[in-house]
N, C-alpha and C positions, 0 to 999 in steps of 0.2 A: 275726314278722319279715318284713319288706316290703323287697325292694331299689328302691332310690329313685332312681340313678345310678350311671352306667360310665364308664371312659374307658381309655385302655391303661396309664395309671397309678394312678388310683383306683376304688374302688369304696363306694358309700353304703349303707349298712342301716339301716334303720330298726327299732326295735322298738318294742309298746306294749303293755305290761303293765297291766291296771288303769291306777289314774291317773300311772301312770310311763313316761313317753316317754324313749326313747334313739336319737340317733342316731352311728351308729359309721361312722369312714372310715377303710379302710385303705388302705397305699399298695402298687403292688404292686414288686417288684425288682428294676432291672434284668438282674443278675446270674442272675437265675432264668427270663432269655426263651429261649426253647427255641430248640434249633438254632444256639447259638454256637460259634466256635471258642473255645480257651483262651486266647488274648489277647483277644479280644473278653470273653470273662466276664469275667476279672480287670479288664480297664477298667471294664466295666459293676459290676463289685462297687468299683471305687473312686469310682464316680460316687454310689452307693448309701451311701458312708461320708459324701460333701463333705453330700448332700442332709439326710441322717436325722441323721447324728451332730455335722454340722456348720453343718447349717444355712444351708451355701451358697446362694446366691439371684444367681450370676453372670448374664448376658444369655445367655449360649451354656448354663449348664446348661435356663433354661426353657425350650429350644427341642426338648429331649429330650422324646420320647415323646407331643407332641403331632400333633392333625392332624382334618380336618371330619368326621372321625368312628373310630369307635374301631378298626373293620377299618382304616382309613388310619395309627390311628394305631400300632398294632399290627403290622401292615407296615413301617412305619416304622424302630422302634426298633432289630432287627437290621441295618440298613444303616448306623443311627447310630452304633452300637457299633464294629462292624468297620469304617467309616472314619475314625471318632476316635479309634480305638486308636494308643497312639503306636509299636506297634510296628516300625515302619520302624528306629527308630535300635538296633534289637537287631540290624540286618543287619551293620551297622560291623565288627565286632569280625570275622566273615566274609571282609569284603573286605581287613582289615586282613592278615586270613593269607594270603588270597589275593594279597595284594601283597606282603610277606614269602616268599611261597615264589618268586614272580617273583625276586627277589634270588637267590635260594636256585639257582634252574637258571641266573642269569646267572654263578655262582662254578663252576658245576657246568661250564656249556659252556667256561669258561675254561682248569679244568684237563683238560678235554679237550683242547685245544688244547697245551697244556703236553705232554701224551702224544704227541701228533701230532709235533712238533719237527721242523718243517719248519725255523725257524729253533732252534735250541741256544743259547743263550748261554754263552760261555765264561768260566770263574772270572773271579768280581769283577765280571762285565758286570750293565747294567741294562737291564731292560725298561720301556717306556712302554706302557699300554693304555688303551685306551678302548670303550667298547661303549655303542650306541646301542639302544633296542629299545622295543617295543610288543609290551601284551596287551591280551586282550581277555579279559572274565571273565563269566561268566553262574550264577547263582545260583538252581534254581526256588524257588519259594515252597511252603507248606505249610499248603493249605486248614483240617487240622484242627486247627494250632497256631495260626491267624492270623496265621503270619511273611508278609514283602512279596515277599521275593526279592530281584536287584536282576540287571541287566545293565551294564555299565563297559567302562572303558579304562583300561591304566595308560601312561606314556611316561614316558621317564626316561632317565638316561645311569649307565654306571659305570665307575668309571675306576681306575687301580691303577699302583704301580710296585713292581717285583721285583728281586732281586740272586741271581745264582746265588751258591751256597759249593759246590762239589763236585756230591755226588748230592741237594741240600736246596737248595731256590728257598722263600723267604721276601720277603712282597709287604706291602701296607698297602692300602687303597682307599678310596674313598667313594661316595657313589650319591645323585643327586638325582631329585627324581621325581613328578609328581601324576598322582593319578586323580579319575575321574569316572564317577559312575555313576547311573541312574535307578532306582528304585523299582519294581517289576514290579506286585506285585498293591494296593499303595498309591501315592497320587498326593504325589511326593518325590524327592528326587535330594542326595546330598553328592556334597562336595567335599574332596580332602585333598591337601596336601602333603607332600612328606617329606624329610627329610636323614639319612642315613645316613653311617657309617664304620664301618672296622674291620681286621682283620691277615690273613693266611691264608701257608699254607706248604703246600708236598708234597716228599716225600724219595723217593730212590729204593731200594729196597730188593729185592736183588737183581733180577727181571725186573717186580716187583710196586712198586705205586704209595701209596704213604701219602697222602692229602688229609684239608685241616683249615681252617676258617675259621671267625672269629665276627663277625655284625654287628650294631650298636647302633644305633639312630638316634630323631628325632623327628617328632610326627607335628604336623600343624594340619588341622583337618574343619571344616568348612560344612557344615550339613544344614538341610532344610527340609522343609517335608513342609504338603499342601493339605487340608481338611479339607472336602469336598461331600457331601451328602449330603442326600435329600429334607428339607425341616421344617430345614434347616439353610444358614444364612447363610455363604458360601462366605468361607474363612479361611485364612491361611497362617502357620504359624508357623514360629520360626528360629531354629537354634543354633548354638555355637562349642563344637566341645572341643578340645582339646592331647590330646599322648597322647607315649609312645613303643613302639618294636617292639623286637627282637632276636632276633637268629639263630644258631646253633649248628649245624654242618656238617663230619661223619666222616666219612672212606671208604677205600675200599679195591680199584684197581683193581688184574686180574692178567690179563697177555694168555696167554691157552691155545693157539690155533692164528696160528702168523707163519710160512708160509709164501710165501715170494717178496715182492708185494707187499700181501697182505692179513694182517691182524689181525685175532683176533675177542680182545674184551676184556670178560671179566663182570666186572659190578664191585657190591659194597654198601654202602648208604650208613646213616646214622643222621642223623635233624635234629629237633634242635627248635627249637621258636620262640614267641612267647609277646610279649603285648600288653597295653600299658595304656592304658584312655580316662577320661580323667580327667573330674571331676562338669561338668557342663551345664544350663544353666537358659536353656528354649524362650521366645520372645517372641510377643506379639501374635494369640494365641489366647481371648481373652477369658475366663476361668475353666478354658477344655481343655490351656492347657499344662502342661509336664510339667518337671519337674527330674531329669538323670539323677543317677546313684552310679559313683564310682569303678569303675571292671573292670578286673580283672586277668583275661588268658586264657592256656593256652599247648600248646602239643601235641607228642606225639613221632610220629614219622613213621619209618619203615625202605622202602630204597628197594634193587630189588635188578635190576638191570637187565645189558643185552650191547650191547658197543657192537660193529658190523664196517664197519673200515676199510679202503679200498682207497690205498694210493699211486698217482700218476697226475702226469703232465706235464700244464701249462696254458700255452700258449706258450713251450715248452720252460722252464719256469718247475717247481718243486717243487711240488706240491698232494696232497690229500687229499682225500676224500669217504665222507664216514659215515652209517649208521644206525645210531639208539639207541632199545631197547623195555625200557622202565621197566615194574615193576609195584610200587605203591605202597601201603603200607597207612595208615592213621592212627588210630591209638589213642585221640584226642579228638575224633571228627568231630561229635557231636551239637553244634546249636545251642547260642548260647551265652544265658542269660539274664542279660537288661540288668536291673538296677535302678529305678523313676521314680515319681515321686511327683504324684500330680496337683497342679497348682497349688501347688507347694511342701509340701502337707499330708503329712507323714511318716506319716501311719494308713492312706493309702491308697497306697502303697509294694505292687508289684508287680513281681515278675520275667516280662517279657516277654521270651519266646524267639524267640531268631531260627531259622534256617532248618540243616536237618541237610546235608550236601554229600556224603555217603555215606564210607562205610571203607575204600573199593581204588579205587584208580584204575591206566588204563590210560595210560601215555603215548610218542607215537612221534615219533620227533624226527630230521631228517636235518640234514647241514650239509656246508658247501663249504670249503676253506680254500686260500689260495697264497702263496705267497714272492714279494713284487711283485720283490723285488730283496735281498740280501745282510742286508739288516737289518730290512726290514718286510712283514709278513703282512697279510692279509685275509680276513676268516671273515664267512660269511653262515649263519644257522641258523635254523629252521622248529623247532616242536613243537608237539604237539594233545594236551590230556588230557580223558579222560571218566569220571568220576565217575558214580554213578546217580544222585544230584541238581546235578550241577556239571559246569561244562565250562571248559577255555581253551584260549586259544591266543597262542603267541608266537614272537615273530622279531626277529633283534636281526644288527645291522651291526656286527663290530669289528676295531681296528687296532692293532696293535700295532709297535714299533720298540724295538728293541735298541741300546745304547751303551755 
């Protein structure tokens, strides 16, 4: 047996038996190139389905694993894996909670404000709000999953109107809002918008706070994502999914020390939340695009934090100023795997994981609030959360007016 040729994907043997010549070519796997992550193999093992079982012969598969010689081309192949991996679009379902819980502390800073009652509403009155705000979201990646990561922005407004009945303020709201974000360890960036609505109430129960709200809305993403990579002809492919979110928000705040004008108020919360991204079929990748699968995701979270407020004059005007330290747990942090099929091929169907955000977070949040005049408030509030794989930050403008 004689070997007769190499390359990083074949190899020739010859054999010669008496008067019987053989010659054998194997191919060798992508799936089996050492030193991948696990979204790189699983790509690499569906690329390994299109070629052997399928027989694909796309322009972009032939450009795999070649190169002017086999140390080139063999170098090659792991950069071609891990940047044609489609895993970027498993980050979504990530930022989708991340943008969901942004809802989630603008209901939370609201009924803060509701506690404060610089203005009261008296039986039967209405409240108008509105709250303007901005996050900022960051997401590391995880070299040995081959998730991307991603860093963003969300902007948005949310708006509400309430009626007191007694010790029970019952409200409705809605929430408009896109984000945008880029791809950290792949070359990609989505896009989503959202519409939101939903109800919420708090009662008061003797010195202690009952809160409750639920939000429903929908989603629209833009994703795209760049495919470079040596021995490979620079590409961009692009998708559309629909989706929708919703949110689910208990609590329970009760002040322990009101002496004169301070409060200190612990309070704990329960939320869940929970996402769907409906299927998606990538364009203009020549044989490397991908078809996503339905996801459904959704998480519970317990939040147990102390709020301490101070009463305070602002040009002889009624105000407040507060700090809040949340500690936060969530019982579904690991990434989520997306479903995607290369090229439409259901055989080569892999769950590509996105990125873990860790299980506690720390979050510290101050805020300003004043009575401009007899009916309308103004609240400014700051918060910072740190995760061991995630971080954000938010700050949000709102006003509110009573009638």
């Amino acid at each position: 047996m004689r070997r007769v040729g190499t390359s990083n994907l074949y190899s020739a043997m010859y054999t010669a038996k008496g008067d019987v010549n053989a010659l054998e070519i194997n191919r060798r796997l992508f799936a089996a190139t050492p030193g991948l992550s696990a979204n790189a193999k699983g790509f690499g093992a569906a690329l390994d389905t299109r070629i052997i079982a399928q027989s694909a012969s796309e322009e972009r598969l032939l450009e795999l694993g070649t190169g002017s010689s086999v140390a080139e081309a063999a170098a090659r192949v792991p950069l071609q894996l891990a940047n044609g991996s489609p895993a970027a679009y498993a980050e979504i379902a990530g930022l989708s909670k991340q943008r969901t819980l942004t809802l989630n502390q603008g209901l939370a800073n609201h009924f803060g404000s509701l506690r404060a009652g610089l203005i009261e509403a008296a039986e039967g009155e209405y409240t108008l709000w509105t709250t303007g705000y901005g996050t900022w979201h960051k997401q590391n990646a995880d070299t040995a999953v081959g998730s991307a990561g991603f860093t963003g922005n969300t902007w948005g407004d949310m708006f509400g109107v309430e009626k007191r009945f007694g010790d029970l303020v019952v409200g409705v709201l809605g929430a408009a809002g896109s984000t945008s974000a880029n791809f950290s360890a792949l070359a990609g960036r989505v896009t989503t918008d959202t519409w939101h609505g939903g109800a919420y109430a708090t009662a008061a129960v003797g010195s202690a706070t009952l809160e409750s709200g639920f939000v429903f809305g929908s989603t629209d993403s833009s994703a795209r994502r760049t495919i470079s990579a040596p021995g490979m002809a620079t590409q961009e492919g692009k998708m559309t999914m629909g989706g929708s979110e919703w949110l689910l928000h208990v609590g329970l705040a009760q002040p322990v020390i009101a002496t004169g004008s301070l409060t200190i108020t612990p309070s704990v919360r329960l939320i869940a939340q929970g996402s769907t991204l409906d299927k998606g079929s990538e364009k203009d990748l020549g044989g490397l695009e991908v078809k996503t699968q339905t996801q459904r995701n959704h998480s519970i979270l317990h939040e147990l934090g102390v709020e301490a407020r101070q009463s305070l004059k602002l040009a002889s005007k009624p105000a407040s100023a507060s700090l809040q330290l949340d500690w936060i747990h969530d019982y579904n942090s690991k990434g989520r795997a997306l479903n995607m099929d290369v090229a439409g091929d259901a055989t080569t169907r892999f769950g590509y994981k996105g990125s873990d955000s860790g299980a506690d977070a720390l979050r510290l949040g101050a805020a300003l609030e004043t009575a401009l005049n007899r009916r309308t408030t103004l609240r400014f509030s700051v918060d910072y959360q740190r995760q061991s794989n995630a971080a954000a930050a938010h700050g949000a403008l709102s006003v509110g007016y009573t009638f």
